[in-house]
C-alpha positions in Angstrom: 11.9 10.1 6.0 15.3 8.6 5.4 15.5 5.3 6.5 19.0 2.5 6.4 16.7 -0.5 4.3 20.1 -2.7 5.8 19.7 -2.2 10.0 15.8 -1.6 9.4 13.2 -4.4 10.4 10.8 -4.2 7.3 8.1 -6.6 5.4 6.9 -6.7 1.8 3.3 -7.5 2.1 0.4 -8.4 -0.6 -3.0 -6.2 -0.6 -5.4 -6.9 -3.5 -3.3 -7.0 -6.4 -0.7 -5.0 -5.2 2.7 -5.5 -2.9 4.0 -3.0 -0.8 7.7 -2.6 1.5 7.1 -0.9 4.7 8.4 -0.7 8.1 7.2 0.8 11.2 6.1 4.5 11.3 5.2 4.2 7.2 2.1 5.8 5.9 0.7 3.6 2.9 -1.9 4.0 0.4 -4.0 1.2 -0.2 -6.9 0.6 -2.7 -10.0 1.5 -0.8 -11.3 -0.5 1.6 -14.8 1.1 2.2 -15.8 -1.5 4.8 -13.1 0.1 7.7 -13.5 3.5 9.6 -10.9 6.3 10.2 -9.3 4.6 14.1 -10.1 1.2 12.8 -7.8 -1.5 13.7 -6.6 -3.3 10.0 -4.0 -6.5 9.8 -2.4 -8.3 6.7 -1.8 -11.5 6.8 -0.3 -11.8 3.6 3.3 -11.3 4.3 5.7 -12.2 0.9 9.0 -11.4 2.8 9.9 -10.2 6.3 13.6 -8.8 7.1 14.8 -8.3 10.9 18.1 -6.1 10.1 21.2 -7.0 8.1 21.6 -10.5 7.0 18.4 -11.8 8.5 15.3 -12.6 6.1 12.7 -14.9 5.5 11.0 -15.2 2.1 8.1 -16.9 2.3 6.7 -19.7 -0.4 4.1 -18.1 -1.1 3.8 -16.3 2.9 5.9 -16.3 5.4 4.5 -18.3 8.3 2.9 -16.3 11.6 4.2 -12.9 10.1 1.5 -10.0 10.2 1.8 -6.5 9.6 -0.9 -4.4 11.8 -1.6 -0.8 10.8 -4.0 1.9 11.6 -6.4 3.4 9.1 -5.7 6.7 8.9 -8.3 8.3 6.3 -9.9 7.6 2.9 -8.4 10.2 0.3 -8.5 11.1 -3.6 -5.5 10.0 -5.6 -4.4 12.8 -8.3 -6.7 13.6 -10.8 -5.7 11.7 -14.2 -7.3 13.5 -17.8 -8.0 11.2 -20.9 -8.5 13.3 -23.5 -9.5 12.1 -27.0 -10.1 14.0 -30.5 -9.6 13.5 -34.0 -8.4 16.2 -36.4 -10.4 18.1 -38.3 -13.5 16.0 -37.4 -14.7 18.6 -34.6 -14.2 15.3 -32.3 -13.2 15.6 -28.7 -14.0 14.1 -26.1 -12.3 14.7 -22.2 -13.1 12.5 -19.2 -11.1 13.0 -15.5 -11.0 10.3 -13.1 -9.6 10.3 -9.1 -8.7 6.9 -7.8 -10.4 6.5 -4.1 -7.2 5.0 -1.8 -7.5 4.2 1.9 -4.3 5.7 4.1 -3.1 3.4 6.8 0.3 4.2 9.3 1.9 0.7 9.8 2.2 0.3 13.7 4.2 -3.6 14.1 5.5 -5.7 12.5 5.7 -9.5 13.8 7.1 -12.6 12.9 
């Protein structure tokens, strides 16, 4: 999707550890949140920046008051799977261990503010 960031109405918001810019109509993946449901409902509060078009934006200290960001959980997937592979040479030492990080996809519906 190509978007224009400058006529756009987007937010920067803070999940877990993480921030995130979206703006309506974006698909984001989150770190799993196995308490919510595929159809569920989900809102963020914590909103670090909110911009209504060109030349208009509010940074918050550390949130922007009454600004939320509601979305709609879309699924729970698997991220790509990531190999660590250890060995030493000539020591018939190896070890390999693959991992999949569990994210939670949500489509951003509003953003208000």
């Amino acid at each position: 999707r190509v978007c224009d960031w400058s006529q756009a109405m987007y937010a920067v918001i803070k999940e877990g550890s993480k921030e995130y810019r979206v703006a309506e109509g974006d698909v984001v993946e989150i770190d799993l949140q196995s308490n919510l449901n595929p159809g569920d409902e989900v809102e963020f509060g914590r909103v670090l920046l909110l911009s209504k078009g060109e030349g208009d934006v509010s940074v918050g200290t550390p949130d922007v008051e009454g600004a939320k960001v509601t979305a709609t959980v879309e699924a729970h997937v698997k991220g790509p799977k990531v190999v660590a592979y250890k060995y030493k040479r000539r020591q018939g030492y190896h070890r390999k261990k693959g991992h999949r990080q569990q994210y939670t996809r949500v489509r951003v519906t509003e953003i208000s503010g």
